[in-house]
Each structure stands twice: as C-alpha cells, then as structure tokens.
C-alpha positions as CSV (number, residue, x, y, z in Angstrom):
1,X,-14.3,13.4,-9.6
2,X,-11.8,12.7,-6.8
3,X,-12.5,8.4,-5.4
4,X,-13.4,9.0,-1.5
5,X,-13.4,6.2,1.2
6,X,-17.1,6.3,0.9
7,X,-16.9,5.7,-2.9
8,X,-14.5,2.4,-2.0
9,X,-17.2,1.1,0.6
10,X,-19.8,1.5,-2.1
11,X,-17.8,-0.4,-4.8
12,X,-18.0,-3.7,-2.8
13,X,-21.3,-3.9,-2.4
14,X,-21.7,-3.5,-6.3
15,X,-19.1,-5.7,-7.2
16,X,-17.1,-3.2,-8.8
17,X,-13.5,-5.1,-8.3
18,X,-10.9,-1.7,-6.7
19,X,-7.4,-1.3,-8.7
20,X,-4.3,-0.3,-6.5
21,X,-0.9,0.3,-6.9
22,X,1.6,1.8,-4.9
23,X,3.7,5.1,-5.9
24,X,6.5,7.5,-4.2
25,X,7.4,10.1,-6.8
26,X,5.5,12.7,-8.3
27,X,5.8,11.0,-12.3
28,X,5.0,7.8,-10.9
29,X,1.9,9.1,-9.3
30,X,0.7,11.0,-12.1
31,X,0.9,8.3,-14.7
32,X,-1.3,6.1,-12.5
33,X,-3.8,8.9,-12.0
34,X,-4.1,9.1,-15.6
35,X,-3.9,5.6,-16.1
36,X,-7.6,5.2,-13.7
37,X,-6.1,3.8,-10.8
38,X,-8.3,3.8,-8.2
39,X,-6.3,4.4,-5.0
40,X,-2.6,4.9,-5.0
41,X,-0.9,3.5,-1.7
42,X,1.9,5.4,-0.8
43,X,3.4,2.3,0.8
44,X,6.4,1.8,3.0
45,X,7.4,-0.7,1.1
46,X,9.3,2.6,-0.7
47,X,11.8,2.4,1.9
48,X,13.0,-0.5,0.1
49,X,12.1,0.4,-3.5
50,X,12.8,3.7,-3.4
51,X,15.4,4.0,-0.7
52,X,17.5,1.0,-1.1
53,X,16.7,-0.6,2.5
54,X,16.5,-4.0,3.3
55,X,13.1,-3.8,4.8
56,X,10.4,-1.1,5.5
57,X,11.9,-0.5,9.2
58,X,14.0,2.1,8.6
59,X,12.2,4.4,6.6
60,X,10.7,7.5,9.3
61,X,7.4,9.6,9.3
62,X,9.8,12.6,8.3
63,X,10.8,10.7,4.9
64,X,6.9,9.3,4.5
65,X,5.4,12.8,4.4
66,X,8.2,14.1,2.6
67,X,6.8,11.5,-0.6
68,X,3.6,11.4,0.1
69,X,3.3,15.5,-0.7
70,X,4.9,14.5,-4.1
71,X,2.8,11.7,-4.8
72,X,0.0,14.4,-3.9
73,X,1.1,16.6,-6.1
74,X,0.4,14.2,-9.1
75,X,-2.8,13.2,-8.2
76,X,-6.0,14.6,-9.6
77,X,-8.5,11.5,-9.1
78,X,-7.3,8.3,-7.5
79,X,-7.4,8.1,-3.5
80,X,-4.6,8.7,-1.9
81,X,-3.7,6.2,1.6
82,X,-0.4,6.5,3.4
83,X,1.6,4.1,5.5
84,X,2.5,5.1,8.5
85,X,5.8,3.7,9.1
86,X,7.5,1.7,12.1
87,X,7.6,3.1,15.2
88,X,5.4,6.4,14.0
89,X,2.0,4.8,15.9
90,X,3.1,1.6,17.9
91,X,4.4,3.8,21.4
92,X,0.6,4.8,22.2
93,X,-2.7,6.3,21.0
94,X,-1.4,9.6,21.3
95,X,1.3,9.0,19.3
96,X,-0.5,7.6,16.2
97,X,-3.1,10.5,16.1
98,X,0.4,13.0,15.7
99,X,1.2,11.0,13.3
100,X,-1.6,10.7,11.5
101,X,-2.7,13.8,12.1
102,X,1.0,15.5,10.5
103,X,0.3,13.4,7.7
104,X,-3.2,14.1,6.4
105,X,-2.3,18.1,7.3
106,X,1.1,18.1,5.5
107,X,0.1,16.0,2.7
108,X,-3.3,16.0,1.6
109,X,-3.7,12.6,1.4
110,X,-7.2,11.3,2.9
111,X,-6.5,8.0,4.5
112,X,-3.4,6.0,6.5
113,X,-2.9,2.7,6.7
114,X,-1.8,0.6,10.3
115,X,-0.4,-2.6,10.4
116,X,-1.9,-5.3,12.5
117,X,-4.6,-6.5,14.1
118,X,-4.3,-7.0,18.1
119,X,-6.3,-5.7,21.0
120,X,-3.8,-2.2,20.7
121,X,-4.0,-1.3,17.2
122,X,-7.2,-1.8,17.0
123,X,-8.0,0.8,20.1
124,X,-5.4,3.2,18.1
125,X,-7.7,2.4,14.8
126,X,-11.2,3.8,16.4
127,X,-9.4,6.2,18.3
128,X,-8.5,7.6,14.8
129,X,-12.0,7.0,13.1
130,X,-13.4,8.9,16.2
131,X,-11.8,11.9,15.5
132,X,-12.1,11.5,11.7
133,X,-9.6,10.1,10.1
134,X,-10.2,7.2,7.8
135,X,-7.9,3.9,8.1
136,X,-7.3,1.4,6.4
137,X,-6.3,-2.1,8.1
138,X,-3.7,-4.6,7.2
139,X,-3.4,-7.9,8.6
140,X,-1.9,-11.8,7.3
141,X,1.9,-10.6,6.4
142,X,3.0,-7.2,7.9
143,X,6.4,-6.3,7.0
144,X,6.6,-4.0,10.0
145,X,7.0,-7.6,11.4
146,X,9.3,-8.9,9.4
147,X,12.0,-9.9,12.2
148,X,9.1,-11.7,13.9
149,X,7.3,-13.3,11.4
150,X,10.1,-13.4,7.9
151,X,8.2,-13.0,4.1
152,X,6.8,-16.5,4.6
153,X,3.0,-17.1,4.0
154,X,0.5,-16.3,7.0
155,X,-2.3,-18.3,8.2
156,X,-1.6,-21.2,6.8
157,X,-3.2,-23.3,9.6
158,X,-6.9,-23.6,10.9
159,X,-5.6,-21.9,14.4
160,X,-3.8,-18.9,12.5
161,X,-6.2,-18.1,9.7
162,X,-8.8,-17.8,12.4
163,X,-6.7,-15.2,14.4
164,X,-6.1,-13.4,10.8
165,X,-10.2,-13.5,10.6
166,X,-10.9,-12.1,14.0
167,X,-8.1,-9.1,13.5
168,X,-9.7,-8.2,10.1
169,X,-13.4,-8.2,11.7
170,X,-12.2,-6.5,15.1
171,X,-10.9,-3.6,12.4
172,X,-13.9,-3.3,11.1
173,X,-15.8,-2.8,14.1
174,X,-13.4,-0.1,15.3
175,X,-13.9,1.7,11.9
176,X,-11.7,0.8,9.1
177,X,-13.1,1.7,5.7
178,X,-11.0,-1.1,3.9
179,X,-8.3,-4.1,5.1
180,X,-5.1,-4.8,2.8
181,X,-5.0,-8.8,3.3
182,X,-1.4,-9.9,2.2
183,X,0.3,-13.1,1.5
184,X,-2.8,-15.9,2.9
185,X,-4.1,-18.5,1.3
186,X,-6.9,-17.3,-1.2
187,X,-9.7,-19.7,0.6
188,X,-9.1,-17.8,4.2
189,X,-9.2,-14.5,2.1
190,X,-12.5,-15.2,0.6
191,X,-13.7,-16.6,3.7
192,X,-12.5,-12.7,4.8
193,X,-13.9,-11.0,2.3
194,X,-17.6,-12.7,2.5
195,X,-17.6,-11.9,6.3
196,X,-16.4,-8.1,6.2
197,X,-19.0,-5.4,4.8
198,X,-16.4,-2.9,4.5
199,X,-13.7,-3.8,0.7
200,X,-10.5,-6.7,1.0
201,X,-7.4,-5.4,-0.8
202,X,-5.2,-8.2,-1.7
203,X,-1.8,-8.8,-2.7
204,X,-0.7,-12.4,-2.5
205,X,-4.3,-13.7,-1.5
206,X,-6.2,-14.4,-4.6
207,X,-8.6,-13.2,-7.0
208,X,-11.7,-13.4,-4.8
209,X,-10.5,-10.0,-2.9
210,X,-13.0,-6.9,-3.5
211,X,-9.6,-5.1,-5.2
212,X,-5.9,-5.9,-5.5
213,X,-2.6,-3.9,-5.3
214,X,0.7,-4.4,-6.5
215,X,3.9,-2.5,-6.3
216,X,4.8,-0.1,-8.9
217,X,8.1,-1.4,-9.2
218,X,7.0,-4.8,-9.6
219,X,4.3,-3.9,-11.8
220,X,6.4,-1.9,-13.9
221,X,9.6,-4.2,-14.3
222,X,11.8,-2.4,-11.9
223,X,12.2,-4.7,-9.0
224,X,15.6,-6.7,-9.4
225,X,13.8,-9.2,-6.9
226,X,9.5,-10.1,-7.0
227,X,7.6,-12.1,-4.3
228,X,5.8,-14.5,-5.3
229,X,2.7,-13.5,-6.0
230,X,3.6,-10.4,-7.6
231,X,3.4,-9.9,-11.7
232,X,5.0,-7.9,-13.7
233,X,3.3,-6.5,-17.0
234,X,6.3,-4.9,-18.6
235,X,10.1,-4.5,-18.0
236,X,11.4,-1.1,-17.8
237,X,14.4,-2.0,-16.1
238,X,15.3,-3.4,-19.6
239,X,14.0,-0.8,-21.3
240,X,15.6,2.2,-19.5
241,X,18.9,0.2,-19.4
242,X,18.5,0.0,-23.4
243,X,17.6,3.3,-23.9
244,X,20.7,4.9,-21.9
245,X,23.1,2.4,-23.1
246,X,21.8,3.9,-26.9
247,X,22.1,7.6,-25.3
248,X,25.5,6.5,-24.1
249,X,26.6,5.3,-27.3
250,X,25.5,8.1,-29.3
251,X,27.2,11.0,-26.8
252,X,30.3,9.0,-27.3
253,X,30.2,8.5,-31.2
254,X,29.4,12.5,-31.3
255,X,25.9,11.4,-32.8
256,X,24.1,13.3,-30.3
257,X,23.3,15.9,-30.6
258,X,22.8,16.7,-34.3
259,X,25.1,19.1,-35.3
C-alpha cells in the first residue's frame, strides 16, 4: 500500500523512526521504492547533484516538475514530497498555490516542501493546507538561503535556536504534516521534536529526529564533496569508474564483444 501524509503523522506517535532519501531519475527512484524507503524527497538539492549548479538557486519549477514526473514514474510505495524551488512561492500566496498546484497536477506527487519559517511562509503554508495540499516545513539551514546565511550550522545560540523552535511550531499550527530540521545542534532538534505533534525529519541534527534523510548521491558514493553530517554506505563513484575503465579496456583489446 502506497505511505500517505496521514501514515507519516501516525508513525511518530508509535515511534516508528521514517526513512528518507532524496531522488531525481526514474532508476534512482525505483531502486528506493523497492528498497522500502519510506518517502522519497525530490529535493532541490538536484540542481546541484544532478545539474551541476553551485547551489539550488538556479534550478526552476519548469526543470522540478520535469524530474519529479520521472521520479513518479518509479514509484509504486514510498511517498513522494517535492521542493518547490527558489523564486517558484516567495513573490506571494498566489504564486505558491500555482506552483504547487502545477506540481501535484503534473506530477503526481502528494506533498511539497517550503523553505522557512517567518510570518509569510507560514501564511503561504495554511493557505496551501486550506485548500488541500499537504506541506512539509523546513527550517535551521535552508539552502534557498544560502547567500544569506552560507552552509554553516544554525541555531547555535540560545537566541537563534529559539527563533528555529518558534518557526517549526508556527508550521505546525498553519498545517504542515512534517518539518525537515537541517544542520542544528541535535539537543535543539530534540527539544523540536518533543514539542511538535506532527514527525521531525533530520539531516545534520541527530538521531533523536522522528526520521532522517540523506541525499542519494551521498548515500550512494556519488557526491565528489559530503557535508558533514552526511554518510555514505557505499562508493559507486568508484565502482562505476572501475567498471567502465574494464568496459573500456576490453572494447579496445577487441575482448568485447565475444566473437
């Protein structure tokens, strides 16, 4: 049976810990539906995986549908939740529910995910919920911020982790069904997580989240670069590099193919 928002919710309050990973591609995506992933993220953070860009900035709603409907197409369980990108939800309320609205009609997927937590995205985040689409929130590092705020740990002081608390229970209240909490220190995300009722998804903010997510491409050894708190559990840079250097060498030696 396909995992729905309402499933996620129910998982915290059991204790059931909530397995992420990101994707962009169709194989991608299929493997980690098979594999029992939970919830695939169609992140952003492709723009820079994926893409080659620097940062998420530059990637547009345009390019974001156009992977989340391949990602779709791999997916038979595993929830599906979609970044919108820079600049596709900031300009006003109306904007984000276009947005939003192109991308759970084009793509299938069942959720998007906002960055931020002040007074404005939160209005943009009920307006959503009100007219039925789920959303999940993100707050502590947002790399839609990056020019503001760098790749450097948030709320690392008593004054900032208690802003980073008040975004995450202000999205609540206006209705998101789970918060990605990235890059904090793991006591301010466990203070988070005991205060919300809705799931914490962390990356970068310890093991006392209700789930976690990674990147596939860290995850998978793909990444020529890792944050910190990112792991990788095997290297298939290395191994695709081996294997093609072995095709390579066997084309030119007239190995393969057999005659």
């Amino acid at each position: 049976m396909p995992v729905t928002t309402q499933q996620i919710a129910q998982w915290k309050q059991q204790g059931r810990s909530i397995v992420a990973v990101t994707a962009w591609d169709f194989a991608i995506a299929n493997i980690l539906d098979e594999a029992g992933v939970d919830l695939i993220l169609i992140g952003d953070s492709l723009a820079m995986v994926a893409l080659g860009y620097n940062t998420t900035l530059p990637v547009s709603l345009d390019e974001m549908i156009h992977h989340a409907k391949a990602v779709r197409r791999g997916v038979q369980r595993s929830l599906l939740v979609c970044d919108l990108p820079f600049m596709s939800y900031q300009e006003s309320i109306q904007q984000a529910i276009h947005s939003a609205g192109r991308m759970l009609k084009e793509t299938g997927v069942q959720a998007v995910k906002l960055e931020g937590g002040n007074p404005t995205t939160v209005q943009t985040v009920a307006r959503l919920v009100e007219i039925g689409i789920p959303v999940m929130g993100h707050v502590g590092l947002t790399p839609q911020s990056v020019h503001r705020l760098g790749y450097r740990q948030q709320g690392t002081t008593q004054h900032a982790g208690e802003e980073i608390l008040a975004e995450a229970i202000a999205l609540e209240e206006a209705g998101a069904f789970a918060i990605v909490l990235e890059h904090i220190p793991s006591q301010l995300a466990d203070r988070i997580t005991r205060k919300l009722t809705i799931p914490t998804i962390g990356i970068g903010a310890g093991n006392q989240c209700d789930g976690q997510v990674l990147v596939a491409a860290d995850l998978l050894g793909l990444s020529q670069r890792l944050p910190p708190f990112a792991k990788t559990y095997t290297n298939l840079r290395e191994t695709i590099t081996e294997a093609v250097q072995t095709y390579a060498s066997e084309v030119r030696e007239r190995i393969f193919p057999t005659p």
